[in-house]
C-alpha positions as CSV (number, residue, x, y, z in Angstrom):
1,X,94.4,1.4,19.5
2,X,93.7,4.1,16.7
3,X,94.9,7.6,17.8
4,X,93.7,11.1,16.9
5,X,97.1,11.3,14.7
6,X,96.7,8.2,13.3
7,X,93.4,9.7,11.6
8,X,94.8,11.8,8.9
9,X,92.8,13.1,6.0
10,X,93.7,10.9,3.3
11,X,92.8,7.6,5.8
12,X,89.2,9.1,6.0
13,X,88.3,9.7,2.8
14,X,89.8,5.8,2.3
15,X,87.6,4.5,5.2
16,X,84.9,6.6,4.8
17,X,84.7,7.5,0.8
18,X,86.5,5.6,-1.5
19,X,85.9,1.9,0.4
20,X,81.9,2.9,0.6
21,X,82.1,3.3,-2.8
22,X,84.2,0.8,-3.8
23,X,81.8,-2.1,-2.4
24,X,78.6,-0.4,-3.6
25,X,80.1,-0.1,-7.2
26,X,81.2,-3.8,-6.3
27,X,77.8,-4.7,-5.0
28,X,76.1,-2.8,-8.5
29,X,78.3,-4.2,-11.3
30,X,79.0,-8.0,-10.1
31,X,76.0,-9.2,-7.7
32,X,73.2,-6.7,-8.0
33,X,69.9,-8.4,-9.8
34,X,68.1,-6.7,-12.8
35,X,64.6,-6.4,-11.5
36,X,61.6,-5.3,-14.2
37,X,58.7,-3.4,-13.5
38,X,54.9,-4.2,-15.1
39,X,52.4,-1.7,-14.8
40,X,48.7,-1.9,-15.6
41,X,46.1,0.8,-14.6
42,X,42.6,-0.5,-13.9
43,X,39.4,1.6,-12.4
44,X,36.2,-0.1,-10.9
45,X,32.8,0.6,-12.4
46,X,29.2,-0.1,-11.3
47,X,26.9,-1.5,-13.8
48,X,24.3,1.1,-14.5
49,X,20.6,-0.4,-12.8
50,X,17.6,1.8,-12.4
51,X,18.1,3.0,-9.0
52,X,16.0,6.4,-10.6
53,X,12.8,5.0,-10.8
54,X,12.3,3.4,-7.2
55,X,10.8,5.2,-4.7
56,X,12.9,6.3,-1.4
57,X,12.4,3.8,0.8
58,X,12.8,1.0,-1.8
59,X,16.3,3.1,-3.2
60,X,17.4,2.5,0.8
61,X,16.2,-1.2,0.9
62,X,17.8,-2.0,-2.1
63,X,20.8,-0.4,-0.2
64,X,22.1,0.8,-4.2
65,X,25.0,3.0,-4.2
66,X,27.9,4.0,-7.0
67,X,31.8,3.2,-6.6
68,X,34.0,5.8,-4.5
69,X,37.6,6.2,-3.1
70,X,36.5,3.7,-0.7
71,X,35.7,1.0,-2.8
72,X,39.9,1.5,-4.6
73,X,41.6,1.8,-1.4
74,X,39.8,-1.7,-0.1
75,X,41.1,-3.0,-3.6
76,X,44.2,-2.2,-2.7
77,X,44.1,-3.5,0.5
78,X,43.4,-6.9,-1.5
79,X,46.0,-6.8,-3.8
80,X,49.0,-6.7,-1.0
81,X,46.9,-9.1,1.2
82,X,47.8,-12.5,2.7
83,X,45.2,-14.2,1.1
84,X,46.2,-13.1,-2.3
85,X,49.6,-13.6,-1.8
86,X,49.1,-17.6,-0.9
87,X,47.1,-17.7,-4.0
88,X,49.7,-16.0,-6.3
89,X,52.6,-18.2,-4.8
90,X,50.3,-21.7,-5.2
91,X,49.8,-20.8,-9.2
92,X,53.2,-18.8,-9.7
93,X,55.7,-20.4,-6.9
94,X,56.7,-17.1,-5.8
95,X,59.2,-18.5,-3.4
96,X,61.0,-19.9,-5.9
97,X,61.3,-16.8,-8.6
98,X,62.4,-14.3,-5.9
99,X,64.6,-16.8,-4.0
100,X,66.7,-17.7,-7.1
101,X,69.0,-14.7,-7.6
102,X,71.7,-16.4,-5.5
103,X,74.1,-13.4,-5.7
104,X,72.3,-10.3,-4.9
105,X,71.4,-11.5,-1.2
106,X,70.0,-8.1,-0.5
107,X,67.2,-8.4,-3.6
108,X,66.8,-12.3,-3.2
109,X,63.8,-14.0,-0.9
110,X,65.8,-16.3,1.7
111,X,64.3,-20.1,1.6
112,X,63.4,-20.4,5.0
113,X,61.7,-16.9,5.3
114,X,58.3,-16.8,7.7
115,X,54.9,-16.1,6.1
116,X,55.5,-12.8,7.5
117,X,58.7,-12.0,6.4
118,X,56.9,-13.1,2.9
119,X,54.3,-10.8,3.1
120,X,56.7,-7.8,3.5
121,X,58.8,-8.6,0.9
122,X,55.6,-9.6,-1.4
123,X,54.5,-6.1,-0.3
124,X,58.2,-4.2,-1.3
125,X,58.1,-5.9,-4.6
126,X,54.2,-5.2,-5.8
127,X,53.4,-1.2,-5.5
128,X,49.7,-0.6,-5.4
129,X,49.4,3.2,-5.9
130,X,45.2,4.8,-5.9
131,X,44.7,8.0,-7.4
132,X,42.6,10.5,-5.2
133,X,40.9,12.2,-7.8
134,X,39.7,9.7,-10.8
135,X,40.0,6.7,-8.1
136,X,41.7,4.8,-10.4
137,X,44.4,2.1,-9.3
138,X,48.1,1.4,-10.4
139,X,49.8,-1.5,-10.2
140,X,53.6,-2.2,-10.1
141,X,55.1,-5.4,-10.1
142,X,58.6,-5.8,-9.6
143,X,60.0,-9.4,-10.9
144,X,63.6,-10.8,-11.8
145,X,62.1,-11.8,-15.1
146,X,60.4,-9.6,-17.7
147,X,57.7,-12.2,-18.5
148,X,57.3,-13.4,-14.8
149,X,56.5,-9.6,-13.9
150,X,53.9,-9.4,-16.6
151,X,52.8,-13.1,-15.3
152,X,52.3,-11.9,-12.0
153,X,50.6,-8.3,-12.5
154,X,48.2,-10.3,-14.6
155,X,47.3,-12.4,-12.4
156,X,46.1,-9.9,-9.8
157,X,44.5,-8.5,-11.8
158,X,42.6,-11.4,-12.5
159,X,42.1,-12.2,-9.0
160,X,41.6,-9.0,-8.2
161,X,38.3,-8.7,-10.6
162,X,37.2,-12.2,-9.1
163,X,37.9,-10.5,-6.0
164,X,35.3,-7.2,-6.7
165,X,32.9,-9.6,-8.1
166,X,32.5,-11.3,-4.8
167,X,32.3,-8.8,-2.7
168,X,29.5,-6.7,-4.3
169,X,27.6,-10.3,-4.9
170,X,28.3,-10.8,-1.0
171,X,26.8,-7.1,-0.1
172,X,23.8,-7.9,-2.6
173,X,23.1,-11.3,-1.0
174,X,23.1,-9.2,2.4
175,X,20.5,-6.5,0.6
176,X,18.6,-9.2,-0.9
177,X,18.3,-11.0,2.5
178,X,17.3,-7.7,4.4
179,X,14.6,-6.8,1.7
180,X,13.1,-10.5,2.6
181,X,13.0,-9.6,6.1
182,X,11.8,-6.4,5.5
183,X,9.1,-7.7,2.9
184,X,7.9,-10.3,5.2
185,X,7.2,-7.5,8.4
186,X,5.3,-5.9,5.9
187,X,2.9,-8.8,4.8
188,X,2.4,-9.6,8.5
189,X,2.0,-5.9,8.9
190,X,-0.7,-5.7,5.8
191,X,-2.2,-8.9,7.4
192,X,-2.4,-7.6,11.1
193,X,-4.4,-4.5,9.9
194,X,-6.6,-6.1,7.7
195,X,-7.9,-8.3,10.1
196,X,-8.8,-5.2,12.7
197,X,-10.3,-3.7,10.0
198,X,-12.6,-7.1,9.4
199,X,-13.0,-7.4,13.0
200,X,-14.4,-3.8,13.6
201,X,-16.8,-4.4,10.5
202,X,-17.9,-7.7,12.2
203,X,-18.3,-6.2,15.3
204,X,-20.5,-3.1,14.7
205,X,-22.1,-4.6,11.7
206,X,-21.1,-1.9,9.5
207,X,-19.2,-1.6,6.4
208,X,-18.1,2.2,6.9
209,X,-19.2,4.6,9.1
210,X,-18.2,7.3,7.6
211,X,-20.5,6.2,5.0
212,X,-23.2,5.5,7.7
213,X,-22.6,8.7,9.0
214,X,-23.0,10.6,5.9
215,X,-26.3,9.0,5.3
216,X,-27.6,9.7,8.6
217,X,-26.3,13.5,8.0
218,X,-28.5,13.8,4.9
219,X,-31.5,11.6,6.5
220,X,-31.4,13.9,9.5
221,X,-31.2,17.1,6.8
222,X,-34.3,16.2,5.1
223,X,-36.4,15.4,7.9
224,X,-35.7,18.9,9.3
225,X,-36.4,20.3,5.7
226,X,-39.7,17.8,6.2
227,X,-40.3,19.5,9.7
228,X,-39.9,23.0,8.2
229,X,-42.4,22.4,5.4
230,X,-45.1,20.5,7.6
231,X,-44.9,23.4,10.2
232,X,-45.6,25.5,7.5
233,X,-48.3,23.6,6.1
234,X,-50.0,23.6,9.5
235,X,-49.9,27.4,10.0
236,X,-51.6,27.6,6.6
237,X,-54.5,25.2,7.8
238,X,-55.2,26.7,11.0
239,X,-55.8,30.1,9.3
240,X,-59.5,28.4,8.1
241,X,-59.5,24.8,10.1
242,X,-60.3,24.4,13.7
243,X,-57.8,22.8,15.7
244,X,-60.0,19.6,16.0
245,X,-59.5,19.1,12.1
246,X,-58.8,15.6,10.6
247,X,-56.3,17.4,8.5
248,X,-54.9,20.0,11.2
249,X,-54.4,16.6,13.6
250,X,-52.7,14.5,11.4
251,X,-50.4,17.1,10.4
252,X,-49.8,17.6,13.5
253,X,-49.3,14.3,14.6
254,X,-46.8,13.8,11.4
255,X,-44.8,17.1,12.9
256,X,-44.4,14.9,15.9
257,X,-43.7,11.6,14.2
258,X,-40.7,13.1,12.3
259,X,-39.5,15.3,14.8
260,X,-39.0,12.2,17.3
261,X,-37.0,10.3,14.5
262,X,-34.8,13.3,13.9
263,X,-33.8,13.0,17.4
264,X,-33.1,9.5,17.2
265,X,-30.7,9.8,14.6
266,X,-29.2,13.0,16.1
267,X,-28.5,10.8,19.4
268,X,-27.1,8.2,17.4
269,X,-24.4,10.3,15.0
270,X,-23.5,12.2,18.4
271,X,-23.9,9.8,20.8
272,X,-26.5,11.7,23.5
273,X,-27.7,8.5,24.9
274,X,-26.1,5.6,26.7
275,X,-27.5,3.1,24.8
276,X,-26.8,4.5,21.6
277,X,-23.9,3.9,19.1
278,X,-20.9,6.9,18.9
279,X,-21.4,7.2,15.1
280,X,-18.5,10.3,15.3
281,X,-16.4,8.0,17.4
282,X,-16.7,4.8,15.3
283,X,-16.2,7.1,12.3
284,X,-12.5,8.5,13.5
285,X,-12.0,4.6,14.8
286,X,-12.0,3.0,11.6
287,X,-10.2,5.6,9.6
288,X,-7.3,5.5,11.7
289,X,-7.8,1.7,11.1
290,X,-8.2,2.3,7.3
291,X,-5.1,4.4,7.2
292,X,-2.9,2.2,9.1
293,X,-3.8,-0.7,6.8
294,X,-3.3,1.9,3.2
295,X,-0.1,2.5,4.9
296,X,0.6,-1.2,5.3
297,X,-0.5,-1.4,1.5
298,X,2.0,0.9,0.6
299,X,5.0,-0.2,2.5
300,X,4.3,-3.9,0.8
301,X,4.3,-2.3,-2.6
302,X,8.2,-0.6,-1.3
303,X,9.4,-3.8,-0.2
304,X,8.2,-5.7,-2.8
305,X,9.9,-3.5,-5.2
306,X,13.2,-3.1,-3.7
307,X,13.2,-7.1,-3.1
308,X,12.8,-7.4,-7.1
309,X,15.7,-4.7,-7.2
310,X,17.9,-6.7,-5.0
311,X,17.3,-10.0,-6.5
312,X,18.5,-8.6,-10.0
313,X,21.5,-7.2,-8.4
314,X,22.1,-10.4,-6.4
315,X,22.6,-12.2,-10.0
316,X,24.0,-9.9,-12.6
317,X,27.6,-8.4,-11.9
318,X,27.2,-5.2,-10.0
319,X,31.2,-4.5,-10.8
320,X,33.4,-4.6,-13.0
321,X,37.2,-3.8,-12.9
322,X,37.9,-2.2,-16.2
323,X,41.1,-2.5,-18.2
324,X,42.4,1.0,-18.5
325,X,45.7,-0.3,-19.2
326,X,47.1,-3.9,-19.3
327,X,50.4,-5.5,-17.7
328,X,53.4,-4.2,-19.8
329,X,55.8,-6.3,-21.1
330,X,59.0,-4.3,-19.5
331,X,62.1,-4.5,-21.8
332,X,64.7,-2.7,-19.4
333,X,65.5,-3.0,-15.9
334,X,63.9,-0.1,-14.0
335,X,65.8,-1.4,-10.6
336,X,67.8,-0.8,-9.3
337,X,68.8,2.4,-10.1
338,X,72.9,2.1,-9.7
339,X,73.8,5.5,-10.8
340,X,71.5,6.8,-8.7
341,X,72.2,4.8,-5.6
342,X,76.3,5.6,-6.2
343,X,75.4,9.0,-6.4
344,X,73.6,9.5,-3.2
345,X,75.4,7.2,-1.6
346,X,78.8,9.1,-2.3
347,X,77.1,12.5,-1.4
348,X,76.0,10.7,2.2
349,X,79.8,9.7,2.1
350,X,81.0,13.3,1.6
351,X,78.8,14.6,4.1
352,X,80.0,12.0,6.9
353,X,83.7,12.9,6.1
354,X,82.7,16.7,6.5
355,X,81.3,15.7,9.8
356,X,84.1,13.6,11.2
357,X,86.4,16.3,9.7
358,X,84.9,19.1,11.8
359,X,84.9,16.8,15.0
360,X,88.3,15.7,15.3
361,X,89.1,19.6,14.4
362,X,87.2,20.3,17.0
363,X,89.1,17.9,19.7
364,X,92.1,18.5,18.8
365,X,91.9,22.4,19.5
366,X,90.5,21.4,22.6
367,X,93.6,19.3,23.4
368,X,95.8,21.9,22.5
């Protein structure tokens, strides 16, 4: 059993500094693998479409909208995915590129790992890095060999684009198929109203009201203004006829005549009578008819429009994942960093001997 005496300065800084040191300068010089690093830089942009010139309703139909953070981070999401990764390893045998480096058995990719334990590692060796401000992505793919690195930052790329293509074709195939359910209410809408419209012409055997109403206004004008002058016509006569006149009676009689049909057509614009027709109310009836089938009219004309917009964005490519810069073609190991690693490592070494110095200072004046 090690005593407190037996743990002597120089042993420490042997078990805890130079033998730390001595494997990890081991580990860095004889079995550590060379891993390269390709790096492209690609952004996604929407294809310009003339979003400007549809009205509002048809700009919400068509459901158009222009890239954002969002639309980068779910391309990262995609590019350390399961699905990509099982895609990658059936074109590029990723199993067998990262579990060849024998030697290094903390940089290698055991044989017999689980999809899981694949993913991680797929994950630790591809760096996916989105920029907040120009949402532009970075991609970093660590590989054993410089040309399999570039081989395999390619190819998400490639599968990446693929990727953004489908997914905006998807949400345009969902637009396009809501603009057809949309256009469709509309027509039965527009069909709906046009029949109450035919039925309420059937019905009260007019073509407008309004119309009928208007020309019953002006009828019912005129015979008052007829009225007025007859009555004034018959005031003349009787200032040199006798009221037994031919003239003075049929004047009379006329007066009469035209004052009866004025309140015929009063009774039928306002409705007086029971038997009569509302004119008024018929009126206000078929506008609100007429405006709910013009507003039928014009939501047709929407949906027709944004259906057109959808069906172009349904077939061209909505996104594109442009190049900003390609897969490099790395000529020096980036990992891992040895000098780096040796020199943290022996400043994590220094600090634990300070520690274990201090504690078994500590003990022993307690023993004493």
């Amino acid at each position: 059993m090690i005593q407190l005496k037996d743990l002597t300065p120089r042993r420490l800084k042997a078990v805890l500094i130079a033998l730390p040191m001595l494997l990890a300068t081991l580990y860095y010089t004889v079995f550590a693998a060379d891993r390269y690093v390709s790096e492209s830089t690609v952004a996604l942009e929407r294809a310009s479409s003339d979003a400007s010139s549809l009205p509002g309703v048809a700009l919400l139909l068509a459901g158009l909208s222009s890239p954002s953070r969002g639309d980068a981070f779910y391309l990262r999401q995609y590019m350390q995915s399961l699905a990509l990764l099982q895609v990658l390893d059936a074109k590029l045998d990723l199993r067998k590129h990262y579990g060849a480096e024998k030697l290094d058995v903390f940089s290698r990719l055991w044989a017999d790992s689980s999809q899981e334990r694949f993913l991680e590692y797929f994950r630790n060796r591809v760096d996916v890095l989105v920029d907040d401000n120009s949402a532009t992505v970075t991609v970093r793919v660590q590989g054993f060999d410089p040309k399999f690195a570039q081989a395999l930052n390619q190819a998400i790329l490639k599968e990446s684009e693929r990727f953004v293509n489908e997914m905006s074709h998807s949400l345009a195939r969902e637009r396009l198929s809501f603009a057809e359910s949309e256009l469709a209410r509309a027509a039965e809408h527009l069909e709906r109203s046009t029949t109450e419209v035919l039925a309420f012409q059937s019905k009260h055997s007019l073509l407008d009201p309004s119309i009928d109403a208007q020309a019953s206004g002006a009828l019912s004008a005129q015979m008052q203004a007829s009225i007025t002058k007859s009555e004034a016509e018959l005031r003349g006569l009787r200032s040199f006829m006798t009221e037994n006149a031919p003239q003075v009676k049929a004047l009379r009689a006329q007066i009469v005549a035209t004052q009866a049909q004025l309140e015929v057509e009063r009774a039928r614009a306002t409705g007086s009578s029971a038997q009569s027709e509302r004119l008024g109310a018929l009126t206000i009836e078929f506008k609100g008819l007429r405006m709910r089938t013009e507003f039928a009219a014009d939501a047709y004309k929407v949906a027709l429009v944004a259906i057109e917009s959808a069906r172009m964005d349904a077939t061209r490519k909505l996104t594109s994942l442009v190049l900003i810069e390609p897969a490099t073609l790395p000529e020096t190991a980036e990992y891992p960093r040895r000098l780096y690693n040796l020199a943290t490592l022996l400043v994590g070494c220094l600090l634990l001997y300070a520690v274990v110095r201090l504690v078994l200072a500590t003990i022993r004046e307690h023993q004493d």
